[in-house]
C-alpha positions in Angstrom: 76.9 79.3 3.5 75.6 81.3 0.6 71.8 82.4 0.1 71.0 80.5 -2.6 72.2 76.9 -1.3 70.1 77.5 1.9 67.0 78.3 -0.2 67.6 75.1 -2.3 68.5 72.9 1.3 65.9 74.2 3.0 63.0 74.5 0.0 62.8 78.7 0.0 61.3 80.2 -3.0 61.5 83.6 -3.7 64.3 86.5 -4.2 62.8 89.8 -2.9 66.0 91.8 -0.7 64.0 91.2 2.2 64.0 87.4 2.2 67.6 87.4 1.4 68.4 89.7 4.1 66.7 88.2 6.6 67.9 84.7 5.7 71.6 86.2 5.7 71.0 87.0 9.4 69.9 83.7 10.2 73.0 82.3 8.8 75.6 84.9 10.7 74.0 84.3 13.7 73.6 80.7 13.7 77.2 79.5 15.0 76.8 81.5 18.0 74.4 80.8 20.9 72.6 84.1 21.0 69.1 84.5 21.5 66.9 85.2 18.3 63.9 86.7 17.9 62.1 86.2 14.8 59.3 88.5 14.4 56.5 88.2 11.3 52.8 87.9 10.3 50.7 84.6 10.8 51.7 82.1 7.9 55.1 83.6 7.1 57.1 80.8 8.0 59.0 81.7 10.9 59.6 78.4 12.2 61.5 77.4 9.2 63.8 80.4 10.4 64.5 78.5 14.0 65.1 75.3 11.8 67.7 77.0 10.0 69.4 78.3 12.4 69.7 75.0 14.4 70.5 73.2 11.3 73.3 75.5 10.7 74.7 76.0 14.5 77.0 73.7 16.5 73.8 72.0 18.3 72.9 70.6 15.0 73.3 67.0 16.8 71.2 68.1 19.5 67.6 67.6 20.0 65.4 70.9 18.7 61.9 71.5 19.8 59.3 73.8 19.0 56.4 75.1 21.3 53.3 76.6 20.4 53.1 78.6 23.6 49.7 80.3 22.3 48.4 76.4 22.2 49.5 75.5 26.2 46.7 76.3 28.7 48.1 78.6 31.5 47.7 76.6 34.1 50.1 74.0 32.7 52.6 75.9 30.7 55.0 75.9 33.6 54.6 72.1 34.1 55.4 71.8 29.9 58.3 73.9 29.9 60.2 73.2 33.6 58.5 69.7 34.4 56.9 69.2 38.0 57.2 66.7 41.1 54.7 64.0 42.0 52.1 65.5 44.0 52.9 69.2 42.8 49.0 69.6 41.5 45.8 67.7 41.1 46.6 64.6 38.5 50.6 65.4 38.9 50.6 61.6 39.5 54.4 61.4 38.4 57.1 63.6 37.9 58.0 64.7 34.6 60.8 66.5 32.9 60.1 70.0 31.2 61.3 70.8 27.2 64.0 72.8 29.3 65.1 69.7 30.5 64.9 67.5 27.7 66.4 69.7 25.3 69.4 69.9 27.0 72.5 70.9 24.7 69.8 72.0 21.8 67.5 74.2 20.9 64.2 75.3 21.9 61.9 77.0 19.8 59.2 79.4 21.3 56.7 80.1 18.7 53.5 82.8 19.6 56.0 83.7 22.8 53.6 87.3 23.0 50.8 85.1 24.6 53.0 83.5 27.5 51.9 84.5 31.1 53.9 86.6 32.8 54.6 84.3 35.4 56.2 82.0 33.1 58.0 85.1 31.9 59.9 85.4 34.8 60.9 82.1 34.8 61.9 82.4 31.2 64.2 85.0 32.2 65.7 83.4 34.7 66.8 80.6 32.4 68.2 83.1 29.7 70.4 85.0 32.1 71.6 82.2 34.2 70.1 79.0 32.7 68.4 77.9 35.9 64.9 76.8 36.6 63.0 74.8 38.9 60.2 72.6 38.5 57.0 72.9 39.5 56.9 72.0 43.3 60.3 71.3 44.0 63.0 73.3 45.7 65.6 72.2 43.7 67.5 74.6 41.0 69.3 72.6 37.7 70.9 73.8 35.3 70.0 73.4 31.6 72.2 74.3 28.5 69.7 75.5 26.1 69.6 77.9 23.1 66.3 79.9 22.5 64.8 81.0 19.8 61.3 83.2 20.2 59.2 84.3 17.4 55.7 86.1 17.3 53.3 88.2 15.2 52.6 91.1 17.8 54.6 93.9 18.7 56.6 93.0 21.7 57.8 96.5 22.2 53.6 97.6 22.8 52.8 94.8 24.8 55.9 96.0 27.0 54.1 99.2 28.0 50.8 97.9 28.8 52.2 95.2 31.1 51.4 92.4 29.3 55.2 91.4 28.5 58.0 92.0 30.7 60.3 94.6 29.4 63.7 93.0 30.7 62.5 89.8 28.7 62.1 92.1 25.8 65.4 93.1 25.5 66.8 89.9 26.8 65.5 87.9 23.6 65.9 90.6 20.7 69.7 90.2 20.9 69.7 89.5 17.2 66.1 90.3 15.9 65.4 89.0 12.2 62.1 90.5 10.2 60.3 88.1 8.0 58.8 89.9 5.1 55.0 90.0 4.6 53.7 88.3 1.3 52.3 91.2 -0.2 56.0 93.1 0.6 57.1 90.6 -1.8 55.3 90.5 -5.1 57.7 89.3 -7.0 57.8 86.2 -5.3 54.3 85.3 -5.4 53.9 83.8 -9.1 56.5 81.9 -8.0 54.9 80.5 -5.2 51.3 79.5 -6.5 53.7 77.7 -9.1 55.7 75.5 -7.1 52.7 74.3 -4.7 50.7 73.6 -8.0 53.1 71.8 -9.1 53.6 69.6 -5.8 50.1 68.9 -5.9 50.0 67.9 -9.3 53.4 65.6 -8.8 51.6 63.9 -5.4 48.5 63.3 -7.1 49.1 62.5 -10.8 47.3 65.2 -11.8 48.0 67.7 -14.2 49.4 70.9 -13.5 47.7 74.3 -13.5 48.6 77.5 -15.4 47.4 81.2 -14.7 47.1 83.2 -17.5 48.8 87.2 -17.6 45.3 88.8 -16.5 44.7 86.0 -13.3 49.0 86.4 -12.5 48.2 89.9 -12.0 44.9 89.6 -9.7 46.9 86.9 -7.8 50.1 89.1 -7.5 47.9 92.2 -6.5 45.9 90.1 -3.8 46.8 91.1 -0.4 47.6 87.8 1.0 47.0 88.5 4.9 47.4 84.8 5.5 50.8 85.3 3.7 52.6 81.8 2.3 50.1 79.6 3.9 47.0 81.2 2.2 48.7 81.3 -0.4 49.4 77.3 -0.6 45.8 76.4 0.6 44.7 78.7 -2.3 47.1 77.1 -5.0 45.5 73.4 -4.0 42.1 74.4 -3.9 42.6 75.6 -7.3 44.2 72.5 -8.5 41.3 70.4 -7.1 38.5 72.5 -8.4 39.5 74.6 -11.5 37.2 73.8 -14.6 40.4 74.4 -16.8 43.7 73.9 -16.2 44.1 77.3 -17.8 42.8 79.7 -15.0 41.1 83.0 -15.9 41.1 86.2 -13.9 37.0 85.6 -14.1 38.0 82.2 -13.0 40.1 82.9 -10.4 37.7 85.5 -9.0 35.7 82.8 -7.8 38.7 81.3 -5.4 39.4 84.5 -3.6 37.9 84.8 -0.6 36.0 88.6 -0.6 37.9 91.3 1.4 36.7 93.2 3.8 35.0 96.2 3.0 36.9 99.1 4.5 34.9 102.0 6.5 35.1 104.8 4.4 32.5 107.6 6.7 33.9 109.8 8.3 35.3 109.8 11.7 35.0 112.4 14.1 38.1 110.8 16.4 39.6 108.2 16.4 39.0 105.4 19.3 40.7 106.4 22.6 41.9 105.2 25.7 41.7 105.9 28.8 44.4 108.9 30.2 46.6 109.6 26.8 43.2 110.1 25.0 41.8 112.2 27.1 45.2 114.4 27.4 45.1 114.9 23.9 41.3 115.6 23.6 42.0 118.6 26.1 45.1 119.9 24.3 43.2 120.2 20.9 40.4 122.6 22.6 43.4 124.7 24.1 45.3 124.8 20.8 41.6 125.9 19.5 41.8 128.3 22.8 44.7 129.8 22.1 43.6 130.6 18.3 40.9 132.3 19.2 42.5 134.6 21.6 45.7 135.0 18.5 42.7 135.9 16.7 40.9 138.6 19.0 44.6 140.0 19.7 45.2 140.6 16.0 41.7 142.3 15.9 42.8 144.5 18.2 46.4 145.7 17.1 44.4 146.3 13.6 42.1 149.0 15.3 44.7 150.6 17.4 46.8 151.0 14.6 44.4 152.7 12.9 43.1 155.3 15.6 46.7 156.0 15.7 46.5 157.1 11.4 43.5 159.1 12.5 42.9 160.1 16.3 39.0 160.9 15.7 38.2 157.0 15.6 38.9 157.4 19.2 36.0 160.0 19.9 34.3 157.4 17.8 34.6 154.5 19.4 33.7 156.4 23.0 30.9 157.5 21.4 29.1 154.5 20.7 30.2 152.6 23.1 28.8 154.9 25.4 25.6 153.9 23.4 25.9 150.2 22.9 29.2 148.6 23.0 27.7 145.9 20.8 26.8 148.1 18.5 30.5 149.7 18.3 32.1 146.6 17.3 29.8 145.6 14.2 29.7 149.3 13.0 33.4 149.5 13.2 34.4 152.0 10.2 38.1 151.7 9.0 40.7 154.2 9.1 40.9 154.8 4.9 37.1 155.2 5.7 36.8 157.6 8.2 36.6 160.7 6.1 33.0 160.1 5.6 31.9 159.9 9.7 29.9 162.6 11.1 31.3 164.8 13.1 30.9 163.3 17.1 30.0 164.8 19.9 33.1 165.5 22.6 32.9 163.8 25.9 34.3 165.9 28.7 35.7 163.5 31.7 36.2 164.9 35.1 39.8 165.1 35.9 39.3 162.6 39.0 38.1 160.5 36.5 40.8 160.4 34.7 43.5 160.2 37.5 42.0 157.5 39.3 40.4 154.8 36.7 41.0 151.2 37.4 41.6 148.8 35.2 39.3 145.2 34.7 41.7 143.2 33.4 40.1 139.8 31.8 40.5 136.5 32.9 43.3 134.2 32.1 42.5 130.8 33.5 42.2 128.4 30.9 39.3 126.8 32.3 37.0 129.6 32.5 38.2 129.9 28.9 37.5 126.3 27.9 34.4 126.1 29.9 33.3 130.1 27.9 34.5 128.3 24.9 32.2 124.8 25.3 29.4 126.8 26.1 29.3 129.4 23.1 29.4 125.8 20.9 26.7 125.1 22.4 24.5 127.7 21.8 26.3 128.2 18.3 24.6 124.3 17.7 21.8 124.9 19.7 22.6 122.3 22.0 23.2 119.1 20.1 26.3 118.1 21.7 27.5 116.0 18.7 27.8 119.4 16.5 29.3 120.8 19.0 31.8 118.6 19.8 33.2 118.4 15.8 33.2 122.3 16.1 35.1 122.0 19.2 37.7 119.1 17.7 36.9 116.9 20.9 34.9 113.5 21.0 31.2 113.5 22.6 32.9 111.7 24.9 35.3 114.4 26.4 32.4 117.0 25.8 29.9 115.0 28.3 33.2 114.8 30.6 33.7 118.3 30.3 29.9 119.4 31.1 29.6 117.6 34.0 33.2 118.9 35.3 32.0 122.7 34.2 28.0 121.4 35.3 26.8 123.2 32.4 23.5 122.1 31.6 21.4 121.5 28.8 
């Protein structure tokens, strides 16, 4: 069936590439009886996706159903879906078939499925693999012949790694996945829209119909529409019912939408963090900043060999003072192009024992005496205020009172 017939069957407005696409998937896939999942943003209309596909399949005779599982309490989602014996809970005062079992030969429609319990997820999957279940205090398997069709507004593929959604269910329902666009991804469409709910109302209520002029189209197309086609139509009657003019104004219009949000715009030292991952990466930015450093100190020091090597009496220099103060050696450092202008130094004499048999002090390398050397010059650089330090560092306060009681450096 082409695109445009099942926008005009079905009542589809719009002609963005997204919508098309995705409502070209929904027709391939309807004749076969693979699982869909239909993912999307509150108020996008996904369940007129599952009524498509249903209306267009081979189970079009066959009873279709669509469950809120977001709506069903936990403790009796089981009972809804795969029915339960007489005496199976408190108040089971019957038995009673489950949507599983009434829908037999159709379709089944799970909307919100991200909020289902992971109980009920295994029994899900059960029922897509082999298309058994059993009800709620019985022993006894049945068979059901059902097509699904899940949809929700989360991200599936997240939820799979913090546990909260089985990752063989995952995969087992996004056999053929299909996007609904976003409102907002679809400008184009939205004038569109606002038109054809204003004029429903208008037909259902004998009232005349509203118009938008070029300034109040544009505000309305530019509106981010986070309710997506169902703000949108609450908007477009509200309008209708209380608009002064039938001729709406930008100034006008102003009036109907609903403030936004006003976004944080101060700066943020890091950004919210959980436990383990954050952490991880807390302590790899202060080694990255570790590792600088110590690029930076190595670079310092290739730059002055190189230049006692252009001129050998830097060297009598440098013993010099730091016979004196080694401190002082480093800030009075005098370059090679410089060193015409140094007084003559003293020589220094070494025993020959004492050159034979030196030994060498070779500096730490363990990271955490590093790290911990590294914290506490940030300290003193910010004379203890730990929130200084820690944006100097690139680590949240956080991670610096972790680390200070790991080092136990005190205040």
């Amino acid at each position: 069936m082409e695109i445009q017939s099942i926008k005009n069957r079905f009542g589809i407005i719009g002609n963005s590439p997204a919508l098309n696409y995705a409502l070209q998937v929904a027709a391939q896939v309807a004749n076969t009886d693979l699982t869909v999942m239909i993912f999307g943003e509150s108020g996008v209309g996904k369940e007129v996706f599952s009524t498509i596909i249903h209306a267009l399949s081979a189970r079009k005779h066959n009873p279709f159903i669509a469950v809120n599982c977001g709506a069903i309490p936990e403790g009796t989602i089981d009972s809804e879906l795969f029915g339960h014996e007489k005496g199976s809970f408190t108040g089971a005062v019957d038995s009673r078939k489950g949507y599983f079992e009434t829908v037999n030969g159709g379709t089944i429609f799970l909307d919100e499925i991200g909020e289902m319990p992971l109980g009920t997820q295994a029994r899900l999957l059960r029922v897509l693999e082999t298309g058994e279940f059993i009800r709620v205090g019985s022993s006894k398997v049945q068979k059901t012949d059902v097509r699904v069709i899940g949809a929700t507004n989360r991200d599936l593929l997240e939820q799979t790694q913090h546990g909260k959604f089985r990752e063989d269910l995952y995969y087992r329902l996004n056999t053929v996945p299909i996007r609904v666009p976003a409102l907002r991804d679809r400008k184009e469409d939205i004038p569109l829209l606002f038109r054809k709910f204003s004029v429903d109302f208008s037909e259902r209520y004998k009232t005349p119909s509203i118009q938008l002029d070029d300034e109040a189209r544009n505000m309305l197309v530019n509106y981010p529409w986070r309710g997506n086609v169902r703000e949108l139509k609450n908007m477009a009657e509200q309008i209708s019912v209380l608009a002064q003019d039938k001729t709406v104004t930008a100034r006008e219009l102003q009036r109907f939408l609903p403030e936004l949000p006003q976004t944080q715009r101060l700066p943020m030292l890091a950004a919210p963090q959980q436990q383990g991952a954050g952490d991880f990466a807390s302590e790899r930015d202060i080694l990255y900043k570790l590792f600088f450093d110590m690029k930076k100190d190595v670079n310092e020091l290739k730059k002055m060999f190189f230049d006692i090597l252009q001129n050998p009496n830097l060297a009598h220099t440098a013993a010099y003072h730091q016979d004196n103060n080694h401190d002082h050696m480093l800030h009075n450092y005098t370059p090679a192009e410089n060193s015409n202008v140094l007084p003559a130094p003293s020589r220094i004499i070494l025993p020959d024992h004492e050159i034979d048999h030196h030994e060498e002090v070779e500096e730490t390398l363990s990271i955490a005496d590093k790290e911990k050397e590294l914290i506490v010059k940030a300290l003193k650089k910010h004379k203890g205020k730990r929130k200084d330090a820690a944006l100097d560092l690139g680590i949240s306060e956080r991670t610096l009172y972790r680390k200070l009681k790991e080092y136990n450096i005190g205040d």
